[in-house]
N, C-alpha and C positions, 0 to 999 in steps of 0.2 A: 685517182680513186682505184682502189682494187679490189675486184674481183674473184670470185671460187666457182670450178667448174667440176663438178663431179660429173666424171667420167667413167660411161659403164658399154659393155659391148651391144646390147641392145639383142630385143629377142621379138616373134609372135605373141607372144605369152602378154597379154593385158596386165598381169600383175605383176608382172617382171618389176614394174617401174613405180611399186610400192616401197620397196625397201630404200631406194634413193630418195622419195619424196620425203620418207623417216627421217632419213638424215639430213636430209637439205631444213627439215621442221626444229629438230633437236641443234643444227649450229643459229637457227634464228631464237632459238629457245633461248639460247648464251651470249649473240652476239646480235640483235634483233635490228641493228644498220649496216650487219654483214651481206652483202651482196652475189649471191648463190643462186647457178643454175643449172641445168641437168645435160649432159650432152651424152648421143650415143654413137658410134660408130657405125650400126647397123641396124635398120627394122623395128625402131623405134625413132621417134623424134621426141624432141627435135634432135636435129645433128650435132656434132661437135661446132659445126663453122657456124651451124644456125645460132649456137648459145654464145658463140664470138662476137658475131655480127648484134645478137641483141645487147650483149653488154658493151660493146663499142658505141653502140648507139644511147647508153646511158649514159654516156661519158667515163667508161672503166678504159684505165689505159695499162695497169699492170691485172694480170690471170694467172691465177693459180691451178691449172688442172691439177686433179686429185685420181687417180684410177680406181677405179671401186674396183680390185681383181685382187685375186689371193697372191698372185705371182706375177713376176714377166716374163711375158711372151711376145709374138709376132708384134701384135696389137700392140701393144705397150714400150717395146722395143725400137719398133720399124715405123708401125703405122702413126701410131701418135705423132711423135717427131715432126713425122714429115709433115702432115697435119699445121699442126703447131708453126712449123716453118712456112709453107704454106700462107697463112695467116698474117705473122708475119712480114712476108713479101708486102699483102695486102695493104698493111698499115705500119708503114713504117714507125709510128710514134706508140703500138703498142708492143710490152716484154712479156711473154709467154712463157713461164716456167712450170718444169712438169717433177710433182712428187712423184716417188717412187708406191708404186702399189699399198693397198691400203692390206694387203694382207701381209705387207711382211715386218708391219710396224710390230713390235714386242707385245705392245698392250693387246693388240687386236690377236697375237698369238696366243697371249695367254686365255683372252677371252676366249676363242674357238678351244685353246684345251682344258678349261675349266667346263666349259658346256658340252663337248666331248665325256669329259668325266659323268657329269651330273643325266647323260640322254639315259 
C-alpha cells in the first residue's frame, strides 16, 4: 500500500498547519483511499518519523514525501534524506521516496505568479 506524506518545516504559529490540513482535504477530495498524512520537522507534530511510524502501522509499505517548500534548502536537501534514510534502516521492507519541493513544480509557479499579478 502507498502512502503520501506532506512535509512542512513546522512552526509556533497554530495555524501554520492550516494550509496542509487544505491540501491533505483537497487530495482526499480526488482521491478519497488515498492515504495522507502531515509531518513536520520542527515545532509542530506530529513528526516526520511520527507520520512514518503511523502509516507503517497501517500497513503502508511504499511513502511518498511531498515538501510543502517553495525551494530547496538544508531541510530538504540534508535533513530530509537523512530522515528518510533513517527510517528506512528502521524498516527494512518499507521505500521512501522524496519529491522535489512543491514550489518548484511549473503549475504551482504559475499559480504564485498569476496571484502575484492579480494581489
Amino acid at each position: 500500500m502507498k502512502g503520501i506524506i506532506l512535509f512542512g518545516h513546522g512552526s509556533r504559529t497554530a495555524e501554520y498547519i492550516k494550509p496542509f490540513e487544505r491540501i491533505r482535504d483537497a487530495i482526499a477530495a480526488r482521491q478519497p483511499d488515498a492515504v495522507v498524512e502531515l509531518g513536520f520537522l520542527e515545532l509542530t507534530r506530529p513528526s516526520l518519523d511520527e507520520s512514518i511510524e503511523c502509516l507503517v502501522r497501517r500497513g503502508v509499505t511504499v511513502i511518498s514525501v511531498v515538501p510543502i517548500f517553495i525551494g530547496p534548502g538544508r531541510h530538504v536537501l540534508k535533513d530530509l534524506p537523512q530522515l528518510a534514510a533513517n527510517a528506512m534502516d528502521r524498516h527494512p521492507d518499507l521505500e521512501i521516496s522524496l519529491a522535489t519541493p512543491v514550489g518548484e513544480a511549473q503549475e504551482v509557479i504559475d499559480a504564485m505568479a498569476q496571484f502575484a499579478l492579480n494581489a
